[in-house]
N, C-alpha and C positions, 0 to 999 in steps of 0.2 A: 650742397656744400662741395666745394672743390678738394677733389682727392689730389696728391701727390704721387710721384714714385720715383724712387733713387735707382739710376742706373749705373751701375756700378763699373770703372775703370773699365774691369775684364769684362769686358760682352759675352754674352753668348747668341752668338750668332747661326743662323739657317742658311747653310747653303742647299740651291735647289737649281735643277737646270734639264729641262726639255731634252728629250734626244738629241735633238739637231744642235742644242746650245750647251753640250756636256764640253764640247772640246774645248771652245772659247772660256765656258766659267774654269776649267782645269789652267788654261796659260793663264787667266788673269787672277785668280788664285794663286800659280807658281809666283805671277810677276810681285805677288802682295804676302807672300810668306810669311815674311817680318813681323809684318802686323797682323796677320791674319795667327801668327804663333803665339802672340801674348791674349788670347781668346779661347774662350771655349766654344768648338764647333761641332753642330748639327748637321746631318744631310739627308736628303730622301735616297732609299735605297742604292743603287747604281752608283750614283751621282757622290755620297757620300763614301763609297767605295775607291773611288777615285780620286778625289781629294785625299782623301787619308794614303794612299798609294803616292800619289802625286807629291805631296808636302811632308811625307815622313812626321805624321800631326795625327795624333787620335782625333778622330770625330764618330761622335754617337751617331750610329746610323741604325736610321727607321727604318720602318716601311717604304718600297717601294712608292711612289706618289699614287697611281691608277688603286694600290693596293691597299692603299690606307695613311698613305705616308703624308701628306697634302692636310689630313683630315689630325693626324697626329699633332705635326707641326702649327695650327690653326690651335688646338689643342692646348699645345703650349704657350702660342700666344695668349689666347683667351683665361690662361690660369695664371700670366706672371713669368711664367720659368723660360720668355726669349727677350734678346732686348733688339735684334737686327736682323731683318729678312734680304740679303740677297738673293733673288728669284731670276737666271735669265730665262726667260720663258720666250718660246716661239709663235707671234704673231698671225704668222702663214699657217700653221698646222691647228687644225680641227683634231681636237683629241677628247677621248671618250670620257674624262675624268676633269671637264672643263667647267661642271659645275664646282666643282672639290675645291680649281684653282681659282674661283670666282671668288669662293664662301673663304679660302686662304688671304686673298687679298682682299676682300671686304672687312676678315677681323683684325687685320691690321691694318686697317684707316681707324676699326672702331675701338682699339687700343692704344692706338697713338707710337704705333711702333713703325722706326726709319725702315725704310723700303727701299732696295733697288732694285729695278729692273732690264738692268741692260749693263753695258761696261761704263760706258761715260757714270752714270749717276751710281756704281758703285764706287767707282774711282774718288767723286766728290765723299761719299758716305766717310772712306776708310782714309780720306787724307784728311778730312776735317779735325781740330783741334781737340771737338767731342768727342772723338772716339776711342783717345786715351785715358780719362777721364772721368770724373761721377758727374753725372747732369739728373738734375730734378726736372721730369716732365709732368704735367697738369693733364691728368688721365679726364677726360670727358665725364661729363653730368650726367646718367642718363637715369637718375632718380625717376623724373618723371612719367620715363618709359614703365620701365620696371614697378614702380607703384599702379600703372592704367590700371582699369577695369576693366575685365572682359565681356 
């Protein structure tokens, strides 16, 4: 049976951003204020630190990503309580907490939660029409899983 789920106007969204990609998520965060203000926002440790500094905006801030933050945020997905993952993660950097960001972005494909990763496709995310908005998304089947025998 197909589940539903109502996301609601206000998002609450994940901001998350690599070392090397903290500066650029901060300017494109400043340039997205507006919108990024009528939202409830998430961050992993630093990153969320910054934000909140940067846009004069509370954001719940987790754990550090290496430190649990990654695994937190995954967390929330997997329970309901996110509805948008902005991630700019760094391609070039081998980092020791890369399965964390593997299993973060595998449960939100397996949630059906909007993802961005980089500026261009946050920019589409947060100017889209949806994102003021309630939208009903068609959360995955995975009855069949979940019933296997082991």
């Amino acid at each position: 049976m197909q589940q539903k789920k109502i996301i609601h106007a206000r998002k609450r969204i994940a901001l998350i951003a690599h070392d090397h990609k903290k500066a650029e998520l901060i300017e494109w965060a400043t340039y997205n204020r507006a919108v990024l203000s009528r939202h409830e926002l998430y961050g992993t440790g630093t990153t969320g630190q910054l934000v909140e500094q940067a846009l004069d905006i509370p954001v719940r801030k987790l754990l550090s990503g290496p430190l649990g933050g990654d695994q937190q945020i995954g967390a929330l997905v997997a329970t309901g309580g996110l509805d948008l993952i902005i991630f700019f993660w760094d391609p070039m950097e081998a980092l020791p907490h890369d399965p964390d960001i593997k299993a973060l972005l595998r449960l939100g494909v397996v949630w059906n939660i909007p993802m961005a990763s980089n500026r261009a496709s946050a920019d589409f995310l947060v100017t889209s029409p949806l994102m003021n908005q309630e939208y009903e998304t068609i959360l995955p089947d995975y009855s069949q899983y979940t019933k296997r025998k082991i």
